[in-house]
N, C-alpha and C positions, 0 to 999 in steps of 0.2 A: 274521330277527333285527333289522334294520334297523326295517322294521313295525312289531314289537313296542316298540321302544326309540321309537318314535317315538308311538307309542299312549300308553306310561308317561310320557310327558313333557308331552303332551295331556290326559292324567287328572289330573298335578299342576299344571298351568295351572290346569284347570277346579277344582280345591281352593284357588289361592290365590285364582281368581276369587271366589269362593263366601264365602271368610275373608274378603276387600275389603269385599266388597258389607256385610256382617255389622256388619263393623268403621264404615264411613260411616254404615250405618242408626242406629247407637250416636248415634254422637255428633249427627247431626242430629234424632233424637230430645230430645234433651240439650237442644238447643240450642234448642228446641221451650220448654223446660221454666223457660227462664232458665240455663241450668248451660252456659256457655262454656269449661270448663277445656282443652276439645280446641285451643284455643288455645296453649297451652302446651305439647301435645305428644298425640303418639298417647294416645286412651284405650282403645286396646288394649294397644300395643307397651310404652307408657312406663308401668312398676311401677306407678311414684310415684303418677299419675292417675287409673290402675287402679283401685288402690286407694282414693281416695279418693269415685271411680263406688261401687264396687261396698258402703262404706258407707253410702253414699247412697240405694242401690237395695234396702237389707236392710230386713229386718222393722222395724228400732231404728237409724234412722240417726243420727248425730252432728251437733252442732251445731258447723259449721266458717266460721271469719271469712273472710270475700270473698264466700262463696258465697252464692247464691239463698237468701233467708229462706224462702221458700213449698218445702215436699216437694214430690218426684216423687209420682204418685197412684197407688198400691196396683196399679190396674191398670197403669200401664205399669211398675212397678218389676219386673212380671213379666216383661212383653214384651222387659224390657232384659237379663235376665237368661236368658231364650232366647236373646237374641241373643247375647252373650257363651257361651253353652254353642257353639255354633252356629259360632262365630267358634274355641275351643279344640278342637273338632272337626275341623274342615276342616284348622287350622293343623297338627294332629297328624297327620293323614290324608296331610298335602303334603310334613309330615318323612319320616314313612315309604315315601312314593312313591319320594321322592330318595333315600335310600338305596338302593332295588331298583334307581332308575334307573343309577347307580353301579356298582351289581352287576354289571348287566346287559353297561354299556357295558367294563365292567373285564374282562369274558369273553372279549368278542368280538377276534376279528384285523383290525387296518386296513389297508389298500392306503397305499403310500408309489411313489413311482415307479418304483424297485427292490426290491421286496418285499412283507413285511409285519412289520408288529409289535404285540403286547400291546396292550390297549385300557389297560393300566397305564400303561405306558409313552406312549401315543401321549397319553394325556392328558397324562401328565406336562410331555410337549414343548409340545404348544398351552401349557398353562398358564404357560408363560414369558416367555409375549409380554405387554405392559404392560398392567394391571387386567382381562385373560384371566381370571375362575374356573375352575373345575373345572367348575359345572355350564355355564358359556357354552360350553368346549369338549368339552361332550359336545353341548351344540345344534349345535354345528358338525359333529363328526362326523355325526349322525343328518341334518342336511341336507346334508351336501358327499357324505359316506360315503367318497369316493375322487378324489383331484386329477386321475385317469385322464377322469374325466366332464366335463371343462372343459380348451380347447386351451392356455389362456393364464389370467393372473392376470385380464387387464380381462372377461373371459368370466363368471371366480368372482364379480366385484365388483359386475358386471352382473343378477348370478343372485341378489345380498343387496340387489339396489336401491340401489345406490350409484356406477353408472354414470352420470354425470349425459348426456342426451340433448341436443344443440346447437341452438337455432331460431337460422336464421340469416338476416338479409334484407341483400341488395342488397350482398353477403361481408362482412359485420359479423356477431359472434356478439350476439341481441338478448336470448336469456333461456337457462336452464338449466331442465330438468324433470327428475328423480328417476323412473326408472322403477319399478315399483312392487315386482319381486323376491318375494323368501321373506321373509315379516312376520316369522317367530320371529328368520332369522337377521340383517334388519335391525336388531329390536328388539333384539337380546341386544347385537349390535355397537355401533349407537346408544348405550346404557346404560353401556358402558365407554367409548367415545369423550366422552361427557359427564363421568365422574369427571375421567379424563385431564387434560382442562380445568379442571376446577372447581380440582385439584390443582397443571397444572403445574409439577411439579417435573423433568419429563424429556421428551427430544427434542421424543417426538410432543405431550404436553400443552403442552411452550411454544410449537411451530408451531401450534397448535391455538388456543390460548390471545392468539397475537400475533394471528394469523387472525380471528378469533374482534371483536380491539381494533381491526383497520384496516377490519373490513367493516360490524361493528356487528351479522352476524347470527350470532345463537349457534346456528342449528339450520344454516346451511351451513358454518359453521366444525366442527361434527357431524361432520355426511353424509363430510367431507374427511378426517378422525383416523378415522372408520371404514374408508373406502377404501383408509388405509394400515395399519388394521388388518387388512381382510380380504387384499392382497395379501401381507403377513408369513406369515398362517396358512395363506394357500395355498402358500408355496415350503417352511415349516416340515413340513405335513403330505407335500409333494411330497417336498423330502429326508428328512425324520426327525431334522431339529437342532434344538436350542432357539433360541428368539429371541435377536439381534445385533444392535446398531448396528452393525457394524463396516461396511456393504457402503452404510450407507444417508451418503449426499451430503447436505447440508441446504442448498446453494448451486449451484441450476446453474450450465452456462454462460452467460454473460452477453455478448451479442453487441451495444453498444448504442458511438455514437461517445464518448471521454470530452473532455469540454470541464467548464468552469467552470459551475453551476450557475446562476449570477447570468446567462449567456450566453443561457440560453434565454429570456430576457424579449427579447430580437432578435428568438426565432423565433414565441415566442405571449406577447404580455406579459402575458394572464393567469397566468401564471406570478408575474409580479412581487409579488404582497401575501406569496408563499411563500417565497421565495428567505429572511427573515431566521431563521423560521424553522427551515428545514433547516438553515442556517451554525450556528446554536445548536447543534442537535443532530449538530454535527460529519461534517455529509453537504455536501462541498464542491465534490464534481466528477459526472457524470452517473452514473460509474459505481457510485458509493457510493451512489447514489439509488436506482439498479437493484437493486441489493443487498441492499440495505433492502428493497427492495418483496417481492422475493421470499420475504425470510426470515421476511417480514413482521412485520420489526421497525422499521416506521412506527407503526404502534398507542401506540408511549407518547409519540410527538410530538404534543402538544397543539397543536391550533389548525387541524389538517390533515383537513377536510372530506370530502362526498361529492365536489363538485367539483373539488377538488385530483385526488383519487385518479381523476376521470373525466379530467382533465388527464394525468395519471400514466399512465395505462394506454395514453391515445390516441398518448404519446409513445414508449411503448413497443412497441406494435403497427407505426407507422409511421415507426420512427428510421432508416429508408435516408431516407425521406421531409423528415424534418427536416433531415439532414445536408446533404442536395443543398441544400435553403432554406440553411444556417447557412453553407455553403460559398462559395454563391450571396453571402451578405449579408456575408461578411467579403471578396469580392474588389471587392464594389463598395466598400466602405471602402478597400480599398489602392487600387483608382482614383483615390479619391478625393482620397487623400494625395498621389499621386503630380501630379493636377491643380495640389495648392495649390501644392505646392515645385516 
């Protein structure tokens, strides 16, 4: 059953592929031609354009202001018009797929830790979790099939290419590499970890989203709202509950010394062009800094660099480090006092 639902879901890939390819030839023919309207908007998807193509391409087309004064030539008004049959074809062929796919997956029984349940049902639950479709979580069942096949969540996340892998020299972490996983279930995940963001209006889109502002990359800010996508859908399908904030922390623990912020220009005065900065944005003591960084809700403090954050990170990596230095430099100060008077 699994095979089979995994074949039907292969055949309407290769349909939308086929409708793509269809839809691009259109309009770079078009555009071939003097006719730019794909600018404006699908000239497949978008009516309005459609329509205004497919006058275009008829025996008697219309005379319309903006456009190309010179017609399409008889011969390609045909080829274009294959291609548009070509492109409603495939599109209808990848409707109909998706429903059997539906069908299919709505039959079958899923493995849950203690049980099984409905392929109704078990969809129902995945689809709960944030910008989840119907059809992503039948991708997920047909690749996961049972949370039984994976010891742990970082196993699943590993298995969607979304474990990020550590290169490390001389114990510094120097880069991240994405291992490469199951392309369907990277890509379905990817796709709604990118709404997430583009949307932000919840949890994971504004971690996403702040993420996303403090690093400046949007495809690792991705790969991360994926990660806690796919760890959701694995405990979801593992118990059989609908997706919850209620378990999820947006703050870890923060183990960093708290001192005045203006303080650390003592221990690295690189710090110092930042210090006014942060005081504006009402981050005054180290802990609040840490906080910020985590929630990563640094992103809308303007002026706050790659170097800051290389600053940021290195203080936070080795704040036993700093404290002994800070410790260190505030007793030679009370010496010091202690000399004059």
């Amino acid at each position: 059953d699994v095979k089979t639902l995994r074949v039907m879901i292969a055949q309407r890939d290769r349909y939308i592929h086929d409708a793509t390819a269809a839809g691009n030839r259109i309009n770079n023919i078009l555009t071939r031609f003097g006719f730019t309207v794909g600018r404006n908007g699908s000239v497949v998807k978008d009516r309005s354009i459609r329509d205004i193509v497919e006058d275009q391409i008829s025996d008697n087309p219309s005379e319309i202001k903006g456009l190309c004064p010179i017609q399409i030539p008889m011969e390609v008004r045909i080829v274009l018009r294959e291609e548009y049959r070509k492109y409603d074809l495939f599109t209808s062929h990848a409707e109909e797929c998706k429903a059997k796919i539906f069908e299919k997956a709505r039959s079958m029984e899923w493995e849950t830790d203690t049980g099984t349940l409905p392929g109704s049902e078990m969809i129902r639950i995945l689809s709960t979790a944030p910008q989840i479709g119907q059809l992503t979580a039948v991708i997920w069942l047909a690749r996961v099939i049972t949370p039984r096949r994976f010891r742990n969540a970082k196993a699943l996340s590993a298995y969607c290419g979304l474990d990020p892998s550590l290169k490390i020299s001389a114990g510094k972490v120097t880069s991240t590499v994405m291992r490469s996983g199951n392309k369907a279930l990277h890509k379905a995940l990817n796709m709604s970890a990118h709404r997430l963001i583009h949307r932000h209006n919840e949890m994971f889109g504004i971690w996403g989203y702040n993420l996303q502002q403090q690093t400046g990359k949007k495809k690792k800010a991705a790969n991360a709202v994926a990660r806690k996508l796919s760890v959701a859908m694995y405990y979801m399908m593992k118990t059989g509950t609908e997706f919850t904030y209620d378990n999820y922390h947006s703050i870890r623990n923060i183990d960093v010394f708290d001192i005045p912020v203006e303080d650390l220009v003592m221990i690295n005065h690189d710090f110092k062009r930042y210090i006014r900065i942060l005081k504006e944005n009402d981050i005054n003591t180290t802990v609040d800094l840490a906080t910020a960084y985590i929630t990563c809700s640094l992103g809308s403090c303007h002026g706050l660099g790659k170097k800051f954050f290389g600053l940021l990170k290195d203080f936070l990596d080795h704040h036993v480090t700093y404290k002994e230095m800070y410790d260190e430099i505030q007793a030679n100060l009370n010496n010091k006092e202690v000399n004059c008077q």
